[in-house]
C-alpha positions in Angstrom: 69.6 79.0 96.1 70.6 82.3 97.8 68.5 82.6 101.0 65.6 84.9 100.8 65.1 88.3 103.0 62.8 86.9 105.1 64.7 84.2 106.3 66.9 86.9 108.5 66.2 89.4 111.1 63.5 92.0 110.0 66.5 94.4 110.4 69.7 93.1 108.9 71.2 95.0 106.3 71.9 93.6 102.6 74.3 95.5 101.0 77.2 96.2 98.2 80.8 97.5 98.6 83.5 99.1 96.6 86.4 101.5 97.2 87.3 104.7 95.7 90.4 104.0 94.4 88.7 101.0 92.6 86.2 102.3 90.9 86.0 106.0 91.2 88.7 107.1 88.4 91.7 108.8 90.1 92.2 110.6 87.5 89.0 113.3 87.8 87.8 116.0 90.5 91.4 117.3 91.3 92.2 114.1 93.2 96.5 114.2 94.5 98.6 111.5 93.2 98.7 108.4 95.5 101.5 105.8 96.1 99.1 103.6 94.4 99.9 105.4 91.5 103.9 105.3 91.9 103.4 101.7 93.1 102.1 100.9 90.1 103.9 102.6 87.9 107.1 100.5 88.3 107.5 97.5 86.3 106.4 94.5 87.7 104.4 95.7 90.4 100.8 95.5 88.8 99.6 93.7 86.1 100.1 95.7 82.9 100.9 98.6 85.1 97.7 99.4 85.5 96.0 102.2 87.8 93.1 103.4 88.8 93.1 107.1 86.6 89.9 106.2 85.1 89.1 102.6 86.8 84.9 102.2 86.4 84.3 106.1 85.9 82.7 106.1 88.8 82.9 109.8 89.3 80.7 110.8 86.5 78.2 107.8 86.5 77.5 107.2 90.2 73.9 108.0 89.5 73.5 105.1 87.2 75.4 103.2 89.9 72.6 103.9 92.9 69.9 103.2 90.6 71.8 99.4 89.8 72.2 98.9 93.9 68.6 100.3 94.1 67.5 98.1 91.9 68.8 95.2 93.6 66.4 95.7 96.6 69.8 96.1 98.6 69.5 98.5 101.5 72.7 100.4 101.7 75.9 101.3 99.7 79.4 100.9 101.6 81.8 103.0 100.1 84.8 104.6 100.7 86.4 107.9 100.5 89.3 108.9 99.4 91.9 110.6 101.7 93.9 112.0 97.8 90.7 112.9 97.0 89.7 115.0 99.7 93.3 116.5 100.4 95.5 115.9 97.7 98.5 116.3 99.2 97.2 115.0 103.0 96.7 118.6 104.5 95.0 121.1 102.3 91.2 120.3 101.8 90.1 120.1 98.1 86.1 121.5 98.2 86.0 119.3 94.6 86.9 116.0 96.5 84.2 117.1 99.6 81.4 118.2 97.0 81.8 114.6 95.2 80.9 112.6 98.9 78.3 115.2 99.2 76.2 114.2 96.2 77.0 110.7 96.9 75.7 110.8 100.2 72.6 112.6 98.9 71.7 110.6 96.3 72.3 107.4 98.3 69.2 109.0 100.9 67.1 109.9 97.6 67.1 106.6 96.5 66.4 104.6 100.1 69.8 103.6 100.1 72.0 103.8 103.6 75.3 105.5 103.4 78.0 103.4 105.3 80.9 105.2 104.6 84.8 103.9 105.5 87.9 106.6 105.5 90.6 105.3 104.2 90.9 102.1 101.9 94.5 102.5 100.7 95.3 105.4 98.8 97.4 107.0 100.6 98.7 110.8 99.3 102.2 110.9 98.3 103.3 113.6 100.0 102.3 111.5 103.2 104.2 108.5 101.3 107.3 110.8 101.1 107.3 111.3 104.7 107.7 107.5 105.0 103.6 106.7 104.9 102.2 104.3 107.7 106.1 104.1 109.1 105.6 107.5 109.9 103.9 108.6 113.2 102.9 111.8 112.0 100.9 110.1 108.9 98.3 109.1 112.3 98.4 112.2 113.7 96.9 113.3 109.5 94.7 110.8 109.1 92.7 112.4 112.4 92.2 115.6 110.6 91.3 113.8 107.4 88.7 112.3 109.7 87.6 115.5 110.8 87.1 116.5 108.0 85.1 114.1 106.1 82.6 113.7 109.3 82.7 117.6 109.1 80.7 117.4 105.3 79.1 114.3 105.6 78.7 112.6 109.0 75.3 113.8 109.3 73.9 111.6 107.0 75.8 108.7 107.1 74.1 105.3 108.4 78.0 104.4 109.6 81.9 105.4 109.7 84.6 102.6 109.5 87.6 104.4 110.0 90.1 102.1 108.3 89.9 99.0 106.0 91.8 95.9 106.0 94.5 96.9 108.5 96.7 94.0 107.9 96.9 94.9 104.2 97.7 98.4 105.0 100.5 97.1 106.7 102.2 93.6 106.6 101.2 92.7 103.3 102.3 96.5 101.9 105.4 96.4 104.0 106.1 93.2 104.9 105.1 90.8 101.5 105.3 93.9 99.4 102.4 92.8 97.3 100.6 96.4 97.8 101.7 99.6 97.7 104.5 101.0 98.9 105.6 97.8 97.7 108.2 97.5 100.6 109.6 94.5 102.4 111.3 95.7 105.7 110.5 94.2 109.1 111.5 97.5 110.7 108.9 99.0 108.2 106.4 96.4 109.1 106.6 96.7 112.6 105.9 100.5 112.7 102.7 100.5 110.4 101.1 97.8 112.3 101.2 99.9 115.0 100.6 103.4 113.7 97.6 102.1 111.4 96.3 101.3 114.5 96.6 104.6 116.0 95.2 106.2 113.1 92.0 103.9 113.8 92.4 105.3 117.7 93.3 108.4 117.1 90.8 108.6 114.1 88.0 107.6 116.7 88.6 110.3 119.3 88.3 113.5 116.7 85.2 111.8 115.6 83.5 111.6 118.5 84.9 114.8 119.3 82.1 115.9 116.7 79.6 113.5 118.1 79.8 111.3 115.4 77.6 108.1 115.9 77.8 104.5 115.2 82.0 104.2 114.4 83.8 101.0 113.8 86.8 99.2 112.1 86.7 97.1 109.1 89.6 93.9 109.8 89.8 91.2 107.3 90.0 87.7 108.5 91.6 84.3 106.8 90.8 80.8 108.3 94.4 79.3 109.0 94.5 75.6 108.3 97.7 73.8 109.7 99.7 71.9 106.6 100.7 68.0 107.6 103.8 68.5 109.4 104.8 68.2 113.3 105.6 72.0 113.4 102.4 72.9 111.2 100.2 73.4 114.0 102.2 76.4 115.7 103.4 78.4 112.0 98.9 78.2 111.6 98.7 79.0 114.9 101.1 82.2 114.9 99.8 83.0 111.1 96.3 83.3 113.1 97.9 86.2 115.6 100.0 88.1 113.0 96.9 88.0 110.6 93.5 87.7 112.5 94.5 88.8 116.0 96.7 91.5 116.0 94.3 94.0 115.3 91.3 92.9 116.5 93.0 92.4 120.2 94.3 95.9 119.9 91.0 97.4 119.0 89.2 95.3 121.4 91.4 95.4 124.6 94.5 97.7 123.7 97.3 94.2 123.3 98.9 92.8 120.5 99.8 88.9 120.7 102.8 88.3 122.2 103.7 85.6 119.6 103.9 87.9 117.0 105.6 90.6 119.3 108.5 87.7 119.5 109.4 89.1 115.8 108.2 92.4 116.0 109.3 93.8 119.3 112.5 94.5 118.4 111.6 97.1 115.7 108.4 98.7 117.5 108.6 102.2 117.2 109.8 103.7 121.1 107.0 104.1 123.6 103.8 102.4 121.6 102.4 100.7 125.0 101.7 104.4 125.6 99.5 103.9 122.4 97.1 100.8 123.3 94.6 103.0 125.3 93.7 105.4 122.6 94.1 102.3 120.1 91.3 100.4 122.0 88.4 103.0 121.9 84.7 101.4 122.3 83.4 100.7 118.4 79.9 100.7 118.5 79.9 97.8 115.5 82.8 95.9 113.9 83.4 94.7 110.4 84.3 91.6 109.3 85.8 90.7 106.0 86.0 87.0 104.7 86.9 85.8 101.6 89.3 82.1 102.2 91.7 79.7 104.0 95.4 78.9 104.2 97.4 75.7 104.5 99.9 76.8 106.6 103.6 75.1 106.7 106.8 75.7 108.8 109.6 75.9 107.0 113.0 76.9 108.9 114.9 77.8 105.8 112.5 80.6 105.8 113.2 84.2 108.8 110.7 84.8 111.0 107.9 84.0 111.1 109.2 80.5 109.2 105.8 80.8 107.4 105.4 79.4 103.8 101.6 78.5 102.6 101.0 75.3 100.3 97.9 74.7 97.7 95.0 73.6 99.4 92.5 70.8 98.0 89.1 73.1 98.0 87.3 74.7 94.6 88.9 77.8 94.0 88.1 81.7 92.3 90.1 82.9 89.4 92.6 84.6 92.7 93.5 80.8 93.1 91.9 81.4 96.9 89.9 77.9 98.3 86.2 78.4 98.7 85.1 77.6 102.4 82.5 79.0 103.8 82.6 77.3 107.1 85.4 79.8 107.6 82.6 82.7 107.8 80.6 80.6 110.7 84.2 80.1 112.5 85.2 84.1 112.8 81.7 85.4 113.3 81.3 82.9 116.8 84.9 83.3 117.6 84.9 87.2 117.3 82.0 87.2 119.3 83.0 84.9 122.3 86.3 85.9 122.3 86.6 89.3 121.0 83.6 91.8 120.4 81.0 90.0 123.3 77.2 92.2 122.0 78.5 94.6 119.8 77.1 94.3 116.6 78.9 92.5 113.7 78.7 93.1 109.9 79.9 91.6 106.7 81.4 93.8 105.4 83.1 92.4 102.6 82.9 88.6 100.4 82.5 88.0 97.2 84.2 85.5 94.8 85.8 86.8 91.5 85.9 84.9 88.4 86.3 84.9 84.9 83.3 86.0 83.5 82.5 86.4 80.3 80.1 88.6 78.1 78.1 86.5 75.9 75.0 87.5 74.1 75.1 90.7 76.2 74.3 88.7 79.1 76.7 86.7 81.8 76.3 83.1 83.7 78.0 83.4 86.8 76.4 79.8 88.7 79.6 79.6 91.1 78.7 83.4 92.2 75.5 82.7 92.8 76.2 79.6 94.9 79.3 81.2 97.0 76.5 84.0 98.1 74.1 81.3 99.0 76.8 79.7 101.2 78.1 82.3 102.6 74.9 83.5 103.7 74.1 80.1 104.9 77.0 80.3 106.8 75.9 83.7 108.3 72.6 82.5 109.0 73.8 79.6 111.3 76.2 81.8 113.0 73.0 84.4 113.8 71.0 81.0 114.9 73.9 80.8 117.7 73.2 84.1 119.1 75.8 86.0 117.1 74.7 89.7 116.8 75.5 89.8 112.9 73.1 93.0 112.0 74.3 93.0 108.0 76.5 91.7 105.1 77.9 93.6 102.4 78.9 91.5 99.0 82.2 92.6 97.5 81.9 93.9 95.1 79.1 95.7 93.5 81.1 96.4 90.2 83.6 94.3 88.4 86.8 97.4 89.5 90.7 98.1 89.5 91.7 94.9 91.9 95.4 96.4 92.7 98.0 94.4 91.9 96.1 92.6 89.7 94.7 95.2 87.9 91.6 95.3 85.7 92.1 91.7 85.4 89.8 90.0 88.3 86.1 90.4 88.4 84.4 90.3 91.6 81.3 92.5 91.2 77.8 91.8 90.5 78.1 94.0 87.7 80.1 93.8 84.6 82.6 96.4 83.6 83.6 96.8 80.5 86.7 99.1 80.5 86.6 100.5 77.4 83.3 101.7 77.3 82.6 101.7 80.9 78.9 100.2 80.0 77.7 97.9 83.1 76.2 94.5 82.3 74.2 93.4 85.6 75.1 89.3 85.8 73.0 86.4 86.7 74.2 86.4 90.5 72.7 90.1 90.8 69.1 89.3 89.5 69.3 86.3 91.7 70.7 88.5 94.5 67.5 90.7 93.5 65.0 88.4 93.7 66.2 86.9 97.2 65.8 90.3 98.5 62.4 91.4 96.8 60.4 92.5 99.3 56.8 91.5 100.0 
């Protein structure tokens, strides 16, 4: 049973998350083309080759959105805006894009809600893409004006700014795995978007508080690295660990990267980025933490750097094929705290389960949902016990959306989608999720 609202702090947050890309519909409000788009317009790439020009018509029904989160007795909405959007070819402002986050922002206050806004959450514009995207320095250097400019319209009434999301997605698993947009796989590549995502976050943080923005942080996304059953197991988890859960946490946090992963990556670092780490490591007042699974890590020397191949594990798992283990959740939320972040204030910000649901009798079952929230919670519940300053957690996602390369085909939200009609079906887990949050 998903714990109740008053078994946690009289303050923590209960939330829902999307992104824009996701669920927004690309398509409307003069939005600039993406390499999302391009990405997934090349065979092979994305299931179907699907995109997100119309994804959950988010655009035109946000209204009927709030009202669902509202009626959830959830306390704030994290969304995300998007940099095309905004400034559809990365420079010029679009007052369309702007006006959209305005109303959003507004009608999140009207209805109670907390706006906890994040920047960028992958849709990069393609004239930035052009330029060589994340590999590019200059693409940093843009995404502080983007900032600007967002914090410019909106900042005023936002509970929080994230500055980036999912770093490591951004950048080894786009550039590196080629699994997301730009679809590349070039350690040289690699190498210089891990860094310069990182100063975007940096240089991101300076023009905001610049304005006197308030309560700014990161968004990282963490996966619990189990070592497979071999004698060189141990060491490929242990070095899957820094190039996926420590690299940019120890940059954000104390301005290093791990010199494991540096072994690799040194070689093609852009020129001069230890000049970088002090403007990458700017004090966050709150970091976010999303969790969603765990690897079984093998070495395997037939393999280049990092000798890294991953093996099915023996846990349940989603419709993604990812294991369910919530202990994972208790292990990052202590460890980012003694090791990492110390008192500043922790959030879930993303974890969620997808799965195949299914419409029947206008109406959807979803059991498994409902029991990964309760354990997940559980899990966060035990790591607050321990004197882990966890102030909130955001369930991903609050519609069923556009999940990349994957397309339309993997349903995470608490809402059904159907993406013909665009009608929304609340499921069981959300009037469980409901009632665990009623308050007295």
């Amino acid at each position: 049973m998903i714990p109740v609202r008053s078994q946690f702090p009289d303050d923590f947050v209960f939330g829902a998350a999307t992104a824009a890309y996701q669920i927004e519909g690309h398509a409307n409000g003069g939005a600039g083309p993406t390499h999302w788009d391009s990405f997934a317009a090349t065979p092979g790439n994305v299931v179907r080759a699907e995109d997100g020009a119309h994804a959950c018509d988010h655009y035109h029904r946000w209204p009927e959105d709030l009202d669902l989160i509202a009626a959830a007795n959830l306390d704030a909405y994290r969304f995300s805006t998007s940099w095309a959007r905004v400034m559809p070819d990365g420079v010029t402002v679009n007052p369309e894009g702007l006006d959209f986050y305005d109303r959003l922002v507004d009608g999140c206050l009207a209805r109670g809600l907390a706006p906890f806004a994040t920047l960028y959450h992958w849709e990069l514009p393609s004239t930035l893409a052009d330029k060589g995207g994340w590999a590019n320095r200059d693409t940093a250097l843009r995404f502080a004006d983007f900032a600007g400019v967002v914090a410019d319209r909106i900042g005023d009434r936002l509970a929080s700014l994230a500055t980036l999301n999912e770093p490591w997605c951004v950048s080894w698993l786009s550039h590196f795995e080629g699994h997301h947009a730009p679809g590349l796989r070039d350690i040289r590549a690699t190498a210089r978007a891990m860094h310069h995502v990182c100063l975007a976050h940096g240089l991101g943080m300076q023009a905001l508080r610049a304005q006197g923005q308030g309560n700014l942080g990161v968004v990282c996304n963490f996966e619990f690295a189990e070592a497979g059953p071999g004698k060189a197991d141990a060491a490929a988890a242990t070095l899957r660990d820094a190039i996926y859960n420590r690299w940019f946490v120890e940059a954000f946090t104390a301005g290093t990267y791990p010199d494991a992963v540096l072994e690799g990556l040194g070689p093609h670092m852009p020129q001069g980025w230890q000049d970088d780490v002090a403007t990458i490591a700017a004090p966050l007042d709150w970091f976010g933490v999303n969790y969603y699974t765990r690897c079984i890590v093998t070495h395997d020397a037939t393999l280049p750097w990092p000798h890294i191949r991953m093996i099915d594990g023996p846990l349940p798992k989603n419709s993604m094929g990812w294991e369910v283990y919530p202990d994972g959740l208790h292990h990052f939320l202590t460890r980012l705290h003694r090791d990492h972040t110390g008192d500043t204030p922790l959030y879930v910000t993303e974890n969620g389960m997808p799965l195949d649901d299914v419409l029947t009798g206008g109406a959807i079952a979803d059991p498994r949902r409902e029991d990964f929230i309760a354990d997940h919670l559980g899990a966060a519940r035990r790591a607050i016990a321990e004197g882990v300053p966890l102030k909130g957690f955001f369930y991903w996602s609050l519609l069923d959306n556009y999940e990349w390369a994957f397309g339309y085909e993997k349903r995470f939200g608490l809402i059904h989608v159907d993406f013909d009609t665009f009608t929304r079906t609340p499921k069981a887990s959300y009037h469980a999720l409901a009632r665990a949050l009623a308050k007295a």
